[in-house]
VOGU-3710 file (C-alpha; in Angstrom, 3 decimals, decimal comma):
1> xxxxxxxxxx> 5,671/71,067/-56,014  4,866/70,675/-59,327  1,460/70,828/-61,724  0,301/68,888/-64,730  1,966/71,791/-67,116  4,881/72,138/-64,558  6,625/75,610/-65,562  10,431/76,163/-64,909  12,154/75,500/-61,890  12,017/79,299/-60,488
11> xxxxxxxxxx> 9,190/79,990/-61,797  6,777/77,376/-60,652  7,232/78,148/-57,062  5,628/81,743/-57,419  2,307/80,224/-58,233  -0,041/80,371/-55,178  1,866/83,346/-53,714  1,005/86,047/-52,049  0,406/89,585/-53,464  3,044/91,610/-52,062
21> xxxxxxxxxx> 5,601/88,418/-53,395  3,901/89,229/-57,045  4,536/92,486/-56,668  7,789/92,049/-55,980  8,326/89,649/-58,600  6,914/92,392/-61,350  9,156/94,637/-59,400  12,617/92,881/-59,780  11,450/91,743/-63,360  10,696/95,097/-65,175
31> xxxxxxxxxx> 13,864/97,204/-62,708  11,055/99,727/-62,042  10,482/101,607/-58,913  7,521/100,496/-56,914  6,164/104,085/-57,166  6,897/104,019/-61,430  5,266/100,334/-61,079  2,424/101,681/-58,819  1,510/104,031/-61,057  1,420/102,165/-64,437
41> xxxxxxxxxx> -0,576/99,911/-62,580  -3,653/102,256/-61,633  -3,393/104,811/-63,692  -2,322/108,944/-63,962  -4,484/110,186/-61,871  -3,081/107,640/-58,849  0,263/108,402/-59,362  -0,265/111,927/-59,526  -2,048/111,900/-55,939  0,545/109,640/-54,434
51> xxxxxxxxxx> 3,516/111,627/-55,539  2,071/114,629/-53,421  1,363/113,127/-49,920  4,091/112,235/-47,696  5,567/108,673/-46,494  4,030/107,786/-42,891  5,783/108,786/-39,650  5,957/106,953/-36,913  6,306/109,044/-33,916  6,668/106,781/-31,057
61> xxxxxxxxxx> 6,630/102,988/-30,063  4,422/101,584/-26,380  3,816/98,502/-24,881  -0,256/97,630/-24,824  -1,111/98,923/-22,205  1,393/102,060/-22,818  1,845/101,763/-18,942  3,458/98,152/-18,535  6,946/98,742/-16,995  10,433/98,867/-18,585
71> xxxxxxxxxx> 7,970/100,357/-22,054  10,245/103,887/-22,172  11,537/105,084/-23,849  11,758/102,100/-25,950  9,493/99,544/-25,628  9,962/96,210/-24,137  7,821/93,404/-26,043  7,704/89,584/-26,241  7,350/87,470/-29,496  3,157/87,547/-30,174
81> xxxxxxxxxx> 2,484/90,300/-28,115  0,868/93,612/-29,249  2,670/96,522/-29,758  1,171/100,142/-30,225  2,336/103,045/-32,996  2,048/106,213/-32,570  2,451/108,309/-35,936  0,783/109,722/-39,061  -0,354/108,811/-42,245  -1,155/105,314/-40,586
91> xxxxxxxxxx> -3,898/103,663/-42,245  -5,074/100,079/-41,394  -3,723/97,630/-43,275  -0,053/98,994/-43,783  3,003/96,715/-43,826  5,072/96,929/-40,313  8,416/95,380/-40,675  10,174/94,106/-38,124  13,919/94,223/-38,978  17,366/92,717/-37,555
101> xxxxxxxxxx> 20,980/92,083/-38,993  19,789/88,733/-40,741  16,617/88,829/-41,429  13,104/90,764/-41,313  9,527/90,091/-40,943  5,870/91,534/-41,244  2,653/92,057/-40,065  -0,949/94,228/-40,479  -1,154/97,451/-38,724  -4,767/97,226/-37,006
111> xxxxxxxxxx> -6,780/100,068/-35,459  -8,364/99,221/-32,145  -9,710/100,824/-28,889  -6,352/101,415/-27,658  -4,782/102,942/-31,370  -2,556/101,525/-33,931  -1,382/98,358/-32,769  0,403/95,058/-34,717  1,679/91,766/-33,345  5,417/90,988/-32,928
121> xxxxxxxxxx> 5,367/88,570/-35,811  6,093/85,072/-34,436  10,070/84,441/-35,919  11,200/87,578/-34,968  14,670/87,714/-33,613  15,439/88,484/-30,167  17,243/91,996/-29,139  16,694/95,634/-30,515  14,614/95,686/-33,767  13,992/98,274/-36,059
131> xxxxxxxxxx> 10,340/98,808/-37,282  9,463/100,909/-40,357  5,583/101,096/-41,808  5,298/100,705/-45,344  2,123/102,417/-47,268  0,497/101,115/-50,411  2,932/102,913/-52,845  5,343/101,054/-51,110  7,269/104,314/-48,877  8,627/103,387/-45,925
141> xxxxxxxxxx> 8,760/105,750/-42,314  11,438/106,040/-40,132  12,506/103,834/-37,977  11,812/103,386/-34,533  13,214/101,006/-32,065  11,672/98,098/-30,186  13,491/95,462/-27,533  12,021/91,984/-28,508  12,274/89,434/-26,058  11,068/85,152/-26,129
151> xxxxxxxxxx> 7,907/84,592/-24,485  7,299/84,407/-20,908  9,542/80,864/-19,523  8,028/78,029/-20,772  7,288/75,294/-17,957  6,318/72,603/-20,669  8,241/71,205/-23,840  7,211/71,890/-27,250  4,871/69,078/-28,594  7,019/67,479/-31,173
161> xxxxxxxxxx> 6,844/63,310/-30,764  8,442/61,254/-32,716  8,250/57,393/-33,792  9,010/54,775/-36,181  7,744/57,276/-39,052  10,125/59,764/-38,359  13,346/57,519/-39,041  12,134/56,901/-42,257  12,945/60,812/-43,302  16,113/61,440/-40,889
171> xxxxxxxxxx> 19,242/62,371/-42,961  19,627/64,540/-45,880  17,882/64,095/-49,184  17,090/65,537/-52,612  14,004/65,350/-54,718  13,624/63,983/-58,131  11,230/65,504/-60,687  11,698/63,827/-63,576  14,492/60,776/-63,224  15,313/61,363/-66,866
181> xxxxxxxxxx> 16,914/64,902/-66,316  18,542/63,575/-62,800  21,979/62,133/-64,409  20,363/60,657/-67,342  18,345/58,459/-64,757  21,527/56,396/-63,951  21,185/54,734/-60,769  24,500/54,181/-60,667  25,484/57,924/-60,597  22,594/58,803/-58,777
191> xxxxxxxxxx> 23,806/56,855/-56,150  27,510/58,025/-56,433  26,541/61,734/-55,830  24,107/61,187/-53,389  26,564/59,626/-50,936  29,147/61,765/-51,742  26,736/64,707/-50,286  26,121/62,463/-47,590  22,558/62,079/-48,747  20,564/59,016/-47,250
201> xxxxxxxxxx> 17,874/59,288/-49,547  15,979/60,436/-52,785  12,697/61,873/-53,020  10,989/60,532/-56,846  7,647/61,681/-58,256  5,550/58,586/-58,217  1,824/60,366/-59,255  0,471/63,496/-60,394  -3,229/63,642/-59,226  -4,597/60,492/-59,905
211> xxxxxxxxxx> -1,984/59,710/-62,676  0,582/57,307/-61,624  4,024/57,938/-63,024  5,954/54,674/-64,104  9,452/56,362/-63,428  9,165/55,145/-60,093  8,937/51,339/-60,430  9,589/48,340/-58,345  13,262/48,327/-60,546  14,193/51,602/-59,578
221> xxxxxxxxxx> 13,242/50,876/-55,644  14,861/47,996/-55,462  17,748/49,688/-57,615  18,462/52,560/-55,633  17,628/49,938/-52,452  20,674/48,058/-53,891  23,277/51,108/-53,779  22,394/51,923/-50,303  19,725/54,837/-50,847  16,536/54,886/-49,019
231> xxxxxxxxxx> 13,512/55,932/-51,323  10,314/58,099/-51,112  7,563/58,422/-53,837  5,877/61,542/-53,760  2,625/62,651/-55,978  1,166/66,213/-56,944  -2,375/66,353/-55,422  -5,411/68,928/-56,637  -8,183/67,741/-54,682  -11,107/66,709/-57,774
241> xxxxxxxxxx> -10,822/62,893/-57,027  -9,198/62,239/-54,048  -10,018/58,614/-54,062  -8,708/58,385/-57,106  -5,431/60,527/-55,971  -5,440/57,812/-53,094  -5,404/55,185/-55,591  -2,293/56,547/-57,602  -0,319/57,217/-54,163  -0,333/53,729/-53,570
251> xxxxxxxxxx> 1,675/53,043/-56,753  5,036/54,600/-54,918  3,786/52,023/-51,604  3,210/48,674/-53,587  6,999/49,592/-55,798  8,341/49,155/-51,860  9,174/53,060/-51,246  10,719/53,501/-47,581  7,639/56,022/-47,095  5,543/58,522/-49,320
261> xxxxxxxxxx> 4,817/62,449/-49,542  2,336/64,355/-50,676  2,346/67,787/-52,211  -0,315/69,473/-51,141  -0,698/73,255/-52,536  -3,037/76,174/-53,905  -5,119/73,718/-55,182  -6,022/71,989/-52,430  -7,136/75,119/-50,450  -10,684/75,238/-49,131
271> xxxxxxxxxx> -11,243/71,523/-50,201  -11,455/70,061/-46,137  -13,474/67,341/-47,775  -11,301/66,253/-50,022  -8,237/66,190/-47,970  -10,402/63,717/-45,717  -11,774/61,523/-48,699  -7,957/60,885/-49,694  -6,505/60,912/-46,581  -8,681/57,950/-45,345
281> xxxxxxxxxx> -8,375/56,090/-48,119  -4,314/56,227/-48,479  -4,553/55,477/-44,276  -6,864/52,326/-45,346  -4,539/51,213/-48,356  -1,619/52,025/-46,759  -1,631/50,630/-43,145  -1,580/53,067/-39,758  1,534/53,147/-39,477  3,346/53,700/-42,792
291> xxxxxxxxxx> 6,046/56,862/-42,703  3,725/59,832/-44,530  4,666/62,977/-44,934  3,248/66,476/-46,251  5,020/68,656/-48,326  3,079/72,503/-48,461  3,981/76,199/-47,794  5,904/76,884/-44,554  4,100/79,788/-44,181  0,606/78,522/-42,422
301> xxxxxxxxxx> -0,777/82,240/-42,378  0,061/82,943/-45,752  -1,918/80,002/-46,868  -5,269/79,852/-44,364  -7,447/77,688/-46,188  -5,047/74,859/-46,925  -6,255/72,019/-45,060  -2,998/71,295/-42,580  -5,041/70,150/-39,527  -6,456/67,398/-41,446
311> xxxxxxxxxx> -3,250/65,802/-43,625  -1,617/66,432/-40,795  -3,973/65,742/-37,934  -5,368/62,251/-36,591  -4,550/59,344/-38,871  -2,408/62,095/-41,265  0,925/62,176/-41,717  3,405/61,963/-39,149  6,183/64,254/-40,877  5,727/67,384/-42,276
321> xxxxxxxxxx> 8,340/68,903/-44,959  7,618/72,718/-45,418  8,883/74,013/-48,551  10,981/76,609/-46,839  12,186/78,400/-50,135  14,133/81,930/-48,541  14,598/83,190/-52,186  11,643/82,600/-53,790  9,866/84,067/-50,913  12,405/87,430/-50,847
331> xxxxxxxxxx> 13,052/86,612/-47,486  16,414/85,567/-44,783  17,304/82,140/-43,936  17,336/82,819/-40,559  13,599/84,730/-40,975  11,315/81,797/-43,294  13,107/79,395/-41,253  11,836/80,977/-37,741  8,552/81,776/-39,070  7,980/78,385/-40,497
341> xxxxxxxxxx> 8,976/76,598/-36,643  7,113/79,021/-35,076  3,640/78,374/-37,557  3,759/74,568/-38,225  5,052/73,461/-34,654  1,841/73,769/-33,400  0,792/70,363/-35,535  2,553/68,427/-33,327  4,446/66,509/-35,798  8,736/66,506/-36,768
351> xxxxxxxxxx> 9,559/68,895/-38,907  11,944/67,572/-41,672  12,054/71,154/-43,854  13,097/71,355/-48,134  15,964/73,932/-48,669  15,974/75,824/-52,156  19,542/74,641/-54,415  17,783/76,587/-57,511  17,474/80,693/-58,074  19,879/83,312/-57,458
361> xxxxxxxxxx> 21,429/83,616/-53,646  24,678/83,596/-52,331  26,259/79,575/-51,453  26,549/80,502/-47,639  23,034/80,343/-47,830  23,032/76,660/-48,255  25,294/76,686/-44,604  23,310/78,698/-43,106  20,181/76,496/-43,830  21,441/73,065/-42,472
371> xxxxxxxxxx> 22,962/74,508/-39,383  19,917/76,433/-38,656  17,756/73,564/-39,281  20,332/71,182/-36,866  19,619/73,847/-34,281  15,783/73,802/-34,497  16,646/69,558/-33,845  15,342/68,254/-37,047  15,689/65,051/-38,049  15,883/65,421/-41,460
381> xxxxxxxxxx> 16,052/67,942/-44,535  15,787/67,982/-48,039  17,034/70,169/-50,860  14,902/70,998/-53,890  15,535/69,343/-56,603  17,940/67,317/-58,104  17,972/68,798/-61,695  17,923/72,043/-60,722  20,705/71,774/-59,006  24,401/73,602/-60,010
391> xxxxxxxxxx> 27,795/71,589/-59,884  29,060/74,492/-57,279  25,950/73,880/-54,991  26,438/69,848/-55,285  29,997/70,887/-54,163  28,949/73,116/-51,460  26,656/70,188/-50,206  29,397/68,043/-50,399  31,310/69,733/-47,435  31,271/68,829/-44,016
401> xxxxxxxxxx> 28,316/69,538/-42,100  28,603/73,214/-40,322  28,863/74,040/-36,869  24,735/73,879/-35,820  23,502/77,846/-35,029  20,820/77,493/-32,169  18,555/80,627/-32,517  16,219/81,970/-29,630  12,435/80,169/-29,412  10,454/81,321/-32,309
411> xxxxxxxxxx> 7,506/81,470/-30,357  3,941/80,265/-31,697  1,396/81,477/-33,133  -0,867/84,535/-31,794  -4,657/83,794/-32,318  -7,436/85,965/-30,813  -10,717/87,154/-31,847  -11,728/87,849/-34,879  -8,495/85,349/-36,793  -9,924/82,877/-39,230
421> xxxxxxxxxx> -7,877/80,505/-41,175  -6,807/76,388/-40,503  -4,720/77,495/-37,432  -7,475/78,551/-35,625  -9,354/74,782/-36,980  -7,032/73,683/-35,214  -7,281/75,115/-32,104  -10,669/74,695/-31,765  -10,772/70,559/-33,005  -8,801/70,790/-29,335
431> xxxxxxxxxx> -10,720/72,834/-27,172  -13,786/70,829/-28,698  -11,946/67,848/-26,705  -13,279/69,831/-23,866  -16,295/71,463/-25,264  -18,411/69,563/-27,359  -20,862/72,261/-28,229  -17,825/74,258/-30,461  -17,931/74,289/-34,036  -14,969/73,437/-36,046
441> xxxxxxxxxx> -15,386/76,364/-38,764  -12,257/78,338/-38,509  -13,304/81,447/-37,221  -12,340/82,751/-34,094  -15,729/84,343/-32,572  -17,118/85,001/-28,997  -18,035/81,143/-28,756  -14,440/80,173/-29,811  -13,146/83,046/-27,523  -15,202/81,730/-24,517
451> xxxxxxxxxx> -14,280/78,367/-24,813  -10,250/79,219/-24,823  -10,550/81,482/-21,524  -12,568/78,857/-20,303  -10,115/76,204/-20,981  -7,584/78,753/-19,564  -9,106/79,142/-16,494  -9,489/75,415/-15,655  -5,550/75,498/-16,043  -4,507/77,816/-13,989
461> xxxxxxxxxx> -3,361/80,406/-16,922  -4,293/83,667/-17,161  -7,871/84,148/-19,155  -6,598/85,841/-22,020  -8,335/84,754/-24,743  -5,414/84,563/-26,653  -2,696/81,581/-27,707  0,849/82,526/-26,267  3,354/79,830/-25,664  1,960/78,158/-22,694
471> xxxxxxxxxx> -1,653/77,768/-23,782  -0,758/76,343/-27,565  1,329/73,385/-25,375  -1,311/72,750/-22,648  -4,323/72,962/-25,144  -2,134/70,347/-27,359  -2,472/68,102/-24,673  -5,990/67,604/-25,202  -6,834/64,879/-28,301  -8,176/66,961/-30,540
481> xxxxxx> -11,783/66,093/-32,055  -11,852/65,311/-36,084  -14,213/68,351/-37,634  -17,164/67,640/-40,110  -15,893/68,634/-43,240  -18,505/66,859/-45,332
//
């Protein structure tokens, strides 16, 4: 969540994002068009061209294949399943947005043997859904209509366990950056507003890399201990010494924190390594069983290299806390919140999710978040952060808890040949449980695609080569094997 030169609350969070969100952010920041912003960007001659070729069309919507019944005239199509365009001016790569009354979502328009196709983005609502193309100058097509439906009936539950660990981050909390800035770092009326939010417990930076941070001493624990409060130290990791990062997490364990966090972000991605190195050792310091969370993106495709499947896999931590910030990201509530279920329930842990209380956005918002969250069951959530946070939006968090909003299955995440990125580590440290000869390298190739239709086969679903609901929970059955990442 934060860095060693930790800019503004608002600011921060854009760091690590993804183009289109910088974009955007240059976008809402200078009040030019994209087309004016496009232009200035690459030049006359650019601008010049774009301004004379029309937006793309889209002609017509089919299932894949275009014959599958019930596809016309508009098409019927499950969460994660393909979907074929039929238009012009398509060109791979293009935007397709997938919209609804309360929220929207994206994905890559692909050419393949059978035409344009994209993936119902896992999230997506349920119901008729409008779907637009956007080009490069950012011009959107017309709309055409598509009837999204869940996935096929699910005869197994979703893989979510829970334990000891998990109590340790149930209830409501807020995070502390600094303690100084949080009431003048009285525990006192730290204490007094938590409660009256009905907050169980505060989240206090305890390290930043291998830097421990004396705000959060044994005092302060047993302080906040004393006025009913549960506490967790968390710590800013980068990934150059994780041993010594291991070292400074402890700081937060031996002041007698209720559990820990750690804050795991851009730059930690590609370092597989690392993540091991300090995972171990905070396992070894720590004890097996000490409540250990990870706090990181929500969006798992966004962020492919980030090591999930190891500070969350075997001997990781047991609760993940996505930093599901709707504003920051330009998104819905009801949209980042879907996605993020649908992307990080594969690691098999509880999801305890961080709301946004900083940035501009409407106070209904902050409703809309818990009872979403209280739908999706989970057994804790947090709001980011303490300082940032308004005297209206303490009030609004004050009020009684609203009446929980249960939206339809998110679904899970589509893989097939050719993905790359940690989901598909994942996948395969799994099916290695069964095949010993796969490697662990992130790339979905013939060998990994082999392996799953194998695997599929040998349980009775159909050989697809492809995860849909039923084969992410019977392939998350298996133990899955801990990769080589030295």
């Amino acid at each position: 969540m934060t860095t060693c030169a930790e800019p503004p609350d608002g600011l921060r969070r854009y760091f690590g994002a993804p183009g289109w969100l910088v974009r955007l952010m240059l976008f809402r920041a200078t009040g030019l068009s994209l087309a004016t912003l496009a232009a200035l960007l690459v030049g006359p001659a650019a601008g010049t061209a774009t301004a004379k070729t029309a937006p793309p069309k889209l002609i017509e919507l089919r299932c894949v294949p275009k014959s599958k019944p019930g596809c016309a005239p508009t098409p019927t199509v499950a969460v994660g399943a393909q979907v074929q365009l039929r238009g012009q001016r398509l060109k791979a790569g293009m935007r397709v947005s997938f919209r609804w009354s309360k929220g929207a979502l994206a994905a890559r328009l692909s050419k393949t043997k059978v035409g344009w196709v994209t993936r119902v983005p896992a999230g997506t609502a349920t119901g008729t859904i409008r779907v637009t193309v956007t080009d490069a100058a950012g011009r959107r097509s017309n709309q055409r209509g598509v009837n999204v439906v869940a996935e096929a009936p699910q005869t197994r539950p979703a893989a979510q366990p829970s334990g000891p660990a998990e109590a340790a981050f149930a209830g409501d909390g807020m995070w502390i950056w600094y303690l100084k800035q949080s009431n003048d770092g009285d525990l006192d009326q730290i204490a007094a507003r938590a409660k009256a939010a009905g907050m169980t417990t505060v989240f206090v930076k305890s390290a930043d890399g291998a830097t421990p941070w004396t705000q959060l001493s044994r005092a302060v624990v047993d302080g906040l201990h004393d006025r009913g409060l549960k506490v967790c130290g968390w710590q800013f990791v980068y990934g150059d010494n994780p041993a010594g990062e291991a070292r400074a997490a402890m700081s937060a364990v031996n002041a007698g924190a209720d559990c820990f966090v750690i804050d795991a972000e851009t730059r930690y991605e590609g370092r597989y390594a690392a993540a091991q190195t300090y995972m171990t050792a905070l396992r070894t310091a720590a004890g097996p069983s000490y409540p250990i969370g990870l706090t990181s993106f929500p969006y798992v495709d966004f962020h492919p290299r980030l090591p999930y499947s190891v500070f969350l896999g075997p001997g990781g931590a047991q609760v993940n806390l996505p930093q599901v910030y709707w504003a920051d990201i330009g998104a819905s509530v009801d949209a980042v919140s879907a996605k993020t279920v649908a992307n990080n329930r594969i690691y098999k842990v509880p999801i305890a999710p961080i709301g946004q209380t900083y940035g501009t956005f409407p106070a209904a918002d902050l409703r809309r978040f818990r009872a979403i969250w209280a739908g999706y069951g989970a057994p804790g959530l947090s709001w980011w952060s303490w300082q940032a946070t308004s005297q209206g939006r303490w009030d609004v968090l004050t009020e009684r808890a609203p009446t929980t909003v249960r939206l339809p299955d998110p679904g899970w995440p589509s893989l097939a040949k050719g993905d790359t990125g940690d989901q598909v580590i994942w996948l395969q440290m799994h099916l290695a449980a069964v095949d010993r000869q796969l490697a662990i390298d992130g790339r979905f190739t013939a060998a990994t695609d082999a392996a799953l239709k194998a695997f599929q086969t040998s349980k009775g679903l159909p050989a697809t080569g492809e995860t849909d609901a039923l084969t992410w929970q019977t392939v998350l059955e298996l133990t899955p094997v801990a990769g080589d990442w030295n």
